[in-house]
C-alpha positions in Angstrom: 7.4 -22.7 -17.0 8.4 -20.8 -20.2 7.9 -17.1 -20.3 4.7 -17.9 -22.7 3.4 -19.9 -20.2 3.3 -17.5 -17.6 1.3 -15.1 -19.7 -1.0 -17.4 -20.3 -1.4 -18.0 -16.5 -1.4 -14.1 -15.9 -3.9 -14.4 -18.6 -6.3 -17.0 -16.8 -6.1 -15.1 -13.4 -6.8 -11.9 -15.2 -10.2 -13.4 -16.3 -11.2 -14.6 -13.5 -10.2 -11.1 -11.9 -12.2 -9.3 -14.8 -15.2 -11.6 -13.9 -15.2 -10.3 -10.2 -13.1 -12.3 -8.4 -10.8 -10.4 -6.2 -6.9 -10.9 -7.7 -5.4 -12.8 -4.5 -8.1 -15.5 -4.5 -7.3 -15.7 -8.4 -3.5 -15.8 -7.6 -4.1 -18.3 -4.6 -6.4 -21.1 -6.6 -4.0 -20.8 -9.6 -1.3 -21.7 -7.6 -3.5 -24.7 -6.0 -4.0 -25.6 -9.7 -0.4 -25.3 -11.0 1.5 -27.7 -8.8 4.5 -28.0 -11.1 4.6 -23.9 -10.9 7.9 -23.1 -8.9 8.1 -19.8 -6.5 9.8 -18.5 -9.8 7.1 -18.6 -12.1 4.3 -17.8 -9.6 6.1 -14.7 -8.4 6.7 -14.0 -12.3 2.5 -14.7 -12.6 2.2 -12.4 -10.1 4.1 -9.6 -10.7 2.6 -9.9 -14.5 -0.6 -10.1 -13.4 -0.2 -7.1 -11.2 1.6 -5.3 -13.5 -1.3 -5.7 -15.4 -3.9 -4.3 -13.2 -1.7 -1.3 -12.6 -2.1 -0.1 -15.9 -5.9 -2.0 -16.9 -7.2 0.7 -18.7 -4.1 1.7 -21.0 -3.3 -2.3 -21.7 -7.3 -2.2 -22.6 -7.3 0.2 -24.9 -4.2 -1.5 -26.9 -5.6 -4.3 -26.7 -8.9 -3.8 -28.1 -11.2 -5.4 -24.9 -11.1 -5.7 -21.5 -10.2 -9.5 -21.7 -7.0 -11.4 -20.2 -5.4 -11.7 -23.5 -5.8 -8.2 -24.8 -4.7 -6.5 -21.2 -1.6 -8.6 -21.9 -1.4 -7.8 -25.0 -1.1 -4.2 -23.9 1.4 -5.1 -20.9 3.6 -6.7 -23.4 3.9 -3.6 -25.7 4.8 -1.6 -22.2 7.6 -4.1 -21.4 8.7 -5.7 -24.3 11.7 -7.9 -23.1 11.1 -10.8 -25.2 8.6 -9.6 -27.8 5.5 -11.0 -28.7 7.0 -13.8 -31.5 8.5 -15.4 -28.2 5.4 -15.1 -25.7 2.2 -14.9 -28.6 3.8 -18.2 -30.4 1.2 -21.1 -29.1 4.3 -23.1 -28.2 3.4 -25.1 -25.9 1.5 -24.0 -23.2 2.0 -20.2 -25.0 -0.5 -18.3 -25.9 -1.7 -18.0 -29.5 -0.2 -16.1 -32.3 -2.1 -12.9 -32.5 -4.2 -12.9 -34.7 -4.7 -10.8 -38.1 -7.0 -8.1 -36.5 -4.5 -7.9 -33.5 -1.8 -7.6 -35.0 -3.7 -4.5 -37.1 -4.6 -3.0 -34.1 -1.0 -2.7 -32.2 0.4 -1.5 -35.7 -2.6 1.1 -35.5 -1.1 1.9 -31.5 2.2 2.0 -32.9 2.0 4.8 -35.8 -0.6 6.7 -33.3 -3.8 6.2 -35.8 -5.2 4.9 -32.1 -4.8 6.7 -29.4 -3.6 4.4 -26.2 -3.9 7.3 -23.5 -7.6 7.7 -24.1 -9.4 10.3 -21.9 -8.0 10.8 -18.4 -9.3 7.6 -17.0 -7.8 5.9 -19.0 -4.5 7.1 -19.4 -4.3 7.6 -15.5 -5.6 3.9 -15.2 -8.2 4.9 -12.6 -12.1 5.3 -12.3 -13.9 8.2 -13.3 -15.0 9.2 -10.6 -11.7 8.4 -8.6 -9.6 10.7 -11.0 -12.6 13.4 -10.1 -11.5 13.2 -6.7 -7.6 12.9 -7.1 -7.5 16.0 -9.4 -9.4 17.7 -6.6 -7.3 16.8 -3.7 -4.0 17.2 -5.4 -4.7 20.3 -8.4 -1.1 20.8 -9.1 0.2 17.4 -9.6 -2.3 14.9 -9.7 -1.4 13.4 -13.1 2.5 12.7 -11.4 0.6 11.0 -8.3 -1.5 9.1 -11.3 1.7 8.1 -13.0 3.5 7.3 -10.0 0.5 5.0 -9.2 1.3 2.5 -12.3 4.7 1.5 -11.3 5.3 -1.0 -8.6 6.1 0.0 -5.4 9.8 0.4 -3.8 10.0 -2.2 -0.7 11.3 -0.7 2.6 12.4 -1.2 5.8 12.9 0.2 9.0 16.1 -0.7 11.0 15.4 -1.1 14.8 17.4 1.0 16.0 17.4 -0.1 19.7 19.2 -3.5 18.0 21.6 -2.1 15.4 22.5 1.2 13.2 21.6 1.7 10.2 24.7 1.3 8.7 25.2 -1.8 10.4 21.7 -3.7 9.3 22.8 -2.0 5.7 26.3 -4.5 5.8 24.5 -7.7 7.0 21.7 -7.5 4.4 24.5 -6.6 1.7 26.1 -10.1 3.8 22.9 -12.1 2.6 23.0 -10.6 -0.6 20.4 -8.3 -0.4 21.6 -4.3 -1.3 19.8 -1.8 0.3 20.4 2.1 0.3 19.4 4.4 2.7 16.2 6.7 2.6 16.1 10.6 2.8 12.0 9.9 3.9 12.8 8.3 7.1 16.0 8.5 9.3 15.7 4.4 10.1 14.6 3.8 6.8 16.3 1.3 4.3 15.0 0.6 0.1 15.7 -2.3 -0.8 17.5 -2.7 -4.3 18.2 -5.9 -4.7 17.0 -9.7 -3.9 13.9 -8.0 -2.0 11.9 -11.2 -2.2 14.4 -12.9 -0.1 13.9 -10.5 3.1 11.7 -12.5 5.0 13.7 -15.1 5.6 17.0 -13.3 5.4 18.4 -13.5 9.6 18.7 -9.6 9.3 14.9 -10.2 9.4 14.3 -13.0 11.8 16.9 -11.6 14.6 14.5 -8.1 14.9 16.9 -6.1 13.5 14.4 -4.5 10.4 10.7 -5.0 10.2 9.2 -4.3 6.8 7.3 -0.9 6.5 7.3 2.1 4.1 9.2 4.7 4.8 6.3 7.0 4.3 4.8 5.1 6.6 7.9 5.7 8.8 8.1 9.6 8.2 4.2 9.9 9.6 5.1 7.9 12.9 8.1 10.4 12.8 6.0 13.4 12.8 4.2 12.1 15.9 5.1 14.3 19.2 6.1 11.5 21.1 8.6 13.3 23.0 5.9 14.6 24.9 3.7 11.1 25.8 4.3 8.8 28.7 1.5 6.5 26.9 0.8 6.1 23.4 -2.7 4.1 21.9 -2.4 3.0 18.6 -6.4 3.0 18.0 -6.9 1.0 14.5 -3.4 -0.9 15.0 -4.0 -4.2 12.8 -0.9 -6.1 12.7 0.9 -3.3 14.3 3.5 -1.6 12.3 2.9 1.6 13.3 3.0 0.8 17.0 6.4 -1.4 16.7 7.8 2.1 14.5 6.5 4.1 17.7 8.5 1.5 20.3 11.9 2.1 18.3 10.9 6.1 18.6 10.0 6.6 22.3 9.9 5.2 25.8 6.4 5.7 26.5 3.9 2.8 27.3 2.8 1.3 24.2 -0.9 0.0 24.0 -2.4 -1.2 21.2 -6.1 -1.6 20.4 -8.0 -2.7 17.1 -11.8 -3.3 16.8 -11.2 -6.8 15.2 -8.4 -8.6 17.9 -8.0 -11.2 15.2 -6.0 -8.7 13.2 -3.3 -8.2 16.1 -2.8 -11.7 16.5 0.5 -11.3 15.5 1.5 -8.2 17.5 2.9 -10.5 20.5 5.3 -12.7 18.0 6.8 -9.3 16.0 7.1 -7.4 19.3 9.0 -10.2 20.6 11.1 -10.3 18.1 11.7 -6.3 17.9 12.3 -6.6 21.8 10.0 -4.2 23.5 6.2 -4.1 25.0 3.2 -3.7 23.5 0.2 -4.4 25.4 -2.7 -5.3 23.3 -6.4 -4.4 24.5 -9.8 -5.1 23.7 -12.4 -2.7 23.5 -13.8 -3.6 27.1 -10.1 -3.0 27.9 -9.7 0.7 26.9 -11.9 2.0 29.9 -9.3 0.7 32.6 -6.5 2.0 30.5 -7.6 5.7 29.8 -6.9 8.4 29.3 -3.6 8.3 26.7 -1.0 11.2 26.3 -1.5 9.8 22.4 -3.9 8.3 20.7 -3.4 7.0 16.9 -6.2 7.0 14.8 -4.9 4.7 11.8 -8.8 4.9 10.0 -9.6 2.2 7.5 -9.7 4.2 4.2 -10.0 3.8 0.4 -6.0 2.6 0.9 -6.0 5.2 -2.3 -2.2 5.9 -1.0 -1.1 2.2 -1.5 -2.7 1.3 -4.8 0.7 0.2 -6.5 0.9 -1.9 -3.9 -2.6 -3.6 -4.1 -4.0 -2.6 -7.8 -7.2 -4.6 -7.7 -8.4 -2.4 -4.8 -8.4 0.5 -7.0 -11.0 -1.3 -9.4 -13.2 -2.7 -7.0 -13.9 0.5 -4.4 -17.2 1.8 -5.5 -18.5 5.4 -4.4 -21.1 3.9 -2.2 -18.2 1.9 -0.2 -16.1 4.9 -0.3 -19.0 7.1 1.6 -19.5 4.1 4.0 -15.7 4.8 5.0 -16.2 8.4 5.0 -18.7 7.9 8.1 -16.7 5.4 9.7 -13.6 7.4 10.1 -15.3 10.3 11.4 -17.2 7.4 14.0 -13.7 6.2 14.8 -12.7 9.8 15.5 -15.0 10.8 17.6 -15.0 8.0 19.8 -11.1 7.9 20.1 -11.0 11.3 21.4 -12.6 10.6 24.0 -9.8 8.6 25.3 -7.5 11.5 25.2 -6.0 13.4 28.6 -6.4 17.2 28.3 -3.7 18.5 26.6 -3.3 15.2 25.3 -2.7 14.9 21.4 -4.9 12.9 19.0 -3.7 12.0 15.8 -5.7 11.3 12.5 -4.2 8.8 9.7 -4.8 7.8 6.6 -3.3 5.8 3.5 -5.6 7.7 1.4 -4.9 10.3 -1.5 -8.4 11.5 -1.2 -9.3 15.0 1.0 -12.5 13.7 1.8 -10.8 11.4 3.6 -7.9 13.6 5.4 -8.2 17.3 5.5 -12.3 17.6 4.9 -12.6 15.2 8.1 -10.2 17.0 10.4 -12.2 20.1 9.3 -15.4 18.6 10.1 -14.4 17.0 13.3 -12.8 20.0 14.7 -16.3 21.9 13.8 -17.4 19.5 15.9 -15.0 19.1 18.9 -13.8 22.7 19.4 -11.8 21.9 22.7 -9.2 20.7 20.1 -6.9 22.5 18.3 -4.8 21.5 15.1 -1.2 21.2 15.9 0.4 20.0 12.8 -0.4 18.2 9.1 1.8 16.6 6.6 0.9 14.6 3.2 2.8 11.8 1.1 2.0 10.8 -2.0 3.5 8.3 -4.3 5.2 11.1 -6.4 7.2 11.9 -3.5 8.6 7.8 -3.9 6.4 5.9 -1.1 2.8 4.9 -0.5 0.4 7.8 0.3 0.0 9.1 3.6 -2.5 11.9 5.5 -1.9 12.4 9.3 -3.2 15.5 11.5 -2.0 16.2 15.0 -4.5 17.9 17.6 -4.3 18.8 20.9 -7.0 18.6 23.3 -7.3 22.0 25.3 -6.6 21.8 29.0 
């Protein structure tokens, strides 16, 4: 495909996206559509198409409309590496020349007679209501957070440490041509700079030597107190990062637990591959296996903290879903203390930016559940160079 033609694929997804239909399914039945399209040009349709959605609002505004074409429009004047003669030609399968009132309009953007930024949704490329909430949360730098939120995100991983050091995992990826540097976040944590898309299959990969995971991701299991468990629950675990992170970390009996088992199917196959336990349980299960020196509560959330990594999301949370979250986690909480020993630790997570859904629910739950105590807190954001992260450590009193 020429580079025209892949705008005017990001430009065909993008309406379809724009009409409601959630950007993976637009990806996925492009691709379906587009059998001649090599893993070249649909990672380029994705990454424009993405790129795109980061910034929706801004591109918009350039743009004139909240249509394919003008969003990439918009995109174009942010990353002009061809110019719009070589990608707005009609070559082809290119889109078509702009057109007279276009091309008005970007001269308009370019002298400043239009203002691009717009009000502060629109220049931070959020909703409304979600800037409301992020300028709350985070007073003194939510604009950098904002920003931070329209770039792509870095792609990381986390050395097992029982297989190899890091310096050694660092030499065989550089091996397989893939150059990764190390990560002041994260002590096991590698960024990968170059040839990312090739990880998965790279053997660094397949022998269980690194598992994919953010190294803010990697910093909150670091701040567990896992020195002092003998068992560890990983509550909400999905496809188990978290509890594969806490494996490389400690000794202690790893269990791990998710409402839907359909989403640890995979557990089994990466723990096998990492080389330790982790024993997967059902929610008849957890009775036989209680009480936990630990217990993770990784609560499904707005996912506020990884929006770079799935823009769409941030477009298609409304506030009604968001309060429907709001009384799940604190649900979730209150059910998973239960499972605690005294003096047993329970910790809340999050990949939300949002205090509503960190610090106002550990408020309200220890309002609640006195007999706990708060034992530590940290916060990531994406200004601090990962995906955002909330966890809260308490400790049940004896």
């Amino acid at each position: 495909m020429t580079p025209g033609a892949r705008i005017s694929a990001a430009i065909e997804c993008l309406d379809l996206i724009f009409d409601g239909m959630p950007a993976e399914k637009a990806l996925t039945g492009w691709a379906r559509r587009s059998r001649f399209a090599g893993s070249k040009d649909r990672n380029a349709v994705r990454d424009h198409v993405f790129d795109a959605l980061r910034r929706r609002d801004t591109c918009a505004t350039i743009g004139g409309e909240l249509t394919g074409r003008s969003v990439m429009i918009g995109l174009v004047l942010f990353h002009d590496d061809l110019g719009f003669d070589a990608l707005f030609n009609g070559v082809g399968h290119a889109p078509d020349e702009l057109n007279e009132e276009e091309k008005s309009r970007l001269s308009k953007v370019l002298s400043s007679e239009v203002n691009a930024a717009g009000g502060a949704s629109t220049s931070w490329d959020l909703q409304d209501w979600c800037c409301d909430k992020l300028s709350s949360s985070h007073p003194q730098n939510a604009r950098h957070i904002a920003e931070a939120l329209k770039s792509r995100a870095p792609v990381d991983v986390r050395v097992n440490l029982r297989r190899s050091m890091v310096s050694q995992a660092q030499e065989q990826l550089h091996a397989e041509a893939i150059e990764a540097e190390t990560c002041s976040l994260a002590p096991a944590a590698l960024r990968l700079k170059q040839n990312a898309r090739k990880i998965a299959r790279s053997q660094t990969y397949l022998d269980g030597i690194i598992e994919l995971q953010d190294a803010g991701s990697q910093a909150l299991v670091g701040a567990l107190p896992l020195d002092d468990c003998k068992t560890v629950l990983d509550y909400c675990a999905g496809g188990g990062g978290k509890s594969l992170a806490i494996c490389d970390l400690s000794d202690a009996q790893v269990f791990a637990h998710d409402i839907s088992v359909a989403r640890m199917a995979d557990i089994p196959k990466r723990a096998e591959r990492a080389g330790v336990s982790i024993t997967c349980l059902a929610s008849e299960d957890l009775p036989k296996h209680a009480p936990f020196d630990l217990v993770l509560c990784d609560a499904p959330c707005s996912g506020s903290g990884s929006w770079r990594r799935s823009p769409d999301a941030k477009w298609r949370i409304t506030p009604e879903k968001f309060n429907e979250l709001l009384g799940l986690q604190f649900e979730i909480l209150c059910k998973a203390q239960k499972l605690v020993v005294p003096m047993g630790y329970l910790a809340y997570a999050t990949c939300s930016l949002f205090a509503e859904e960190n610090e106002y629910q550990v408020r309200r739950f220890l309002e609640k559940h006195p007999n706990f105590e708060r034992k530590s807190q940290h916060n990531w954001t994406p200004a601090d160079e990962c995906d955002g992260f909330f966890v809260c450590v308490m400790q049940l009193k004896a």
